[in-house]
N, C-alpha and C positions, 0 to 999 in steps of 0.2 A: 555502766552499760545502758545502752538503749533500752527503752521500753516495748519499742515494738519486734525489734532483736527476739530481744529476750521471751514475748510470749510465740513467734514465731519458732523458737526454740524448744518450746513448749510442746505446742501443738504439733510435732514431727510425729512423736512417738506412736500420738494416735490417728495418724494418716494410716488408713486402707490403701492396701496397693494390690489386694485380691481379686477388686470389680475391673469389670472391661472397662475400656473407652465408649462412653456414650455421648452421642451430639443428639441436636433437636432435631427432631422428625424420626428419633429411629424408633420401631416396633420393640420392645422388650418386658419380656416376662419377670417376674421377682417373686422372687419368696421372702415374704416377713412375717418377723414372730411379734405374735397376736399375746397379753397375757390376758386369760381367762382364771378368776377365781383360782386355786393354788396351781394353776402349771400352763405349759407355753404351751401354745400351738402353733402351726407354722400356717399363715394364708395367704395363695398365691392369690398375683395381680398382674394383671397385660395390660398394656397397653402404648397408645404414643406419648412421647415424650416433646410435650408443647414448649415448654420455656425452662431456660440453665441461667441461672445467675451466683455472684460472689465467686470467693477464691481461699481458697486452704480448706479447713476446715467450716467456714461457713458457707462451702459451694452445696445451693439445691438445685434440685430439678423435680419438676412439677408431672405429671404425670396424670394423662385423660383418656376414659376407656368411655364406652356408653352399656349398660349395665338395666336391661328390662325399660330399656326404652328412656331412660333417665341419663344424661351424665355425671359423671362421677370426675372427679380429677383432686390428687393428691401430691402433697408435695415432701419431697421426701431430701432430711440431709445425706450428704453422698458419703458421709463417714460414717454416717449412723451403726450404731450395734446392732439395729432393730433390721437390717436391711442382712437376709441372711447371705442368699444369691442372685446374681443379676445376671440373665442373657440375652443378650441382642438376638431376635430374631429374623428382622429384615433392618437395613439403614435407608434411611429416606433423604431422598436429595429433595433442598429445600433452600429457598433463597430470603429467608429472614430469620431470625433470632429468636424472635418469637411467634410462635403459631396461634396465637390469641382469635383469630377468626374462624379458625375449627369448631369455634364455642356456639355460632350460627349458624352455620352446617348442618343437612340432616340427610341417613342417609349414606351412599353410596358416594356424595360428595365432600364426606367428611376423610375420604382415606390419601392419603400423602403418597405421591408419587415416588415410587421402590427404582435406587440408583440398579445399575448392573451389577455391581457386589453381591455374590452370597456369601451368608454369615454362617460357618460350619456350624451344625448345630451338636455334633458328638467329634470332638474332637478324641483324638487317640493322643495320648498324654501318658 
């Protein structure tokens, strides 16, 4: 048997199929669990989602908020355990891959232009 077969076969079981679809430029909030001294806490984070890279289980995506005037930007795997829930709040049309010039930006010029899609934010389920 193949080798890369075989760890593809692997890594199924622990593919996420719970999170949305997310692309670059969209707004999305997440809750991740924080461990502090003996117990979890959960810490949300907003923000845009500047660059997607890899495939299967080594797909991340990077994630930049500006935070007391400082940026912040964290990258996060998208199978992670650690990543509780993830919601898109607006999707942003955007015509590159990566948003890497956001990072000079300051300001009211840092916000990515929102397609016409709204993203329900309470769906009835």
């Amino acid at each position: 048997m193949d080798t890369g077969k075989l760890i593809s076969e692997l890594e199924v079981k622990y593919l996420r199929s719970d999170l949305p679809k997310i692309e670059v430029g969209d707004e999305i909030k997440m809750r991740v669990k924080v461990a502090e001294a003996d117990k979890i806490r959960v810490h949300p984070f907003e923000g845009t989602v500047i660059c997607k890279s890899g495939t299967g289980m080594r797909e991340t995506f990077t994630i930049r908020k500006i935070s007391f005037g400082e940026g912040v930007e964290r990258t996060f795997p998208i199978h992670s355990p650690v990543i509780e829930k993830i919601t898109v709040v607006s999707q942003g049309q955007v015509n590159r891959a990566k948003l890497y010039y956001l990072r000079d930006r300051v300001g009211k010029k840092t916000r990515v232009q929102r397609s016409g899609l709204q993203v329900n934010q309470n769906p009835k389920a």
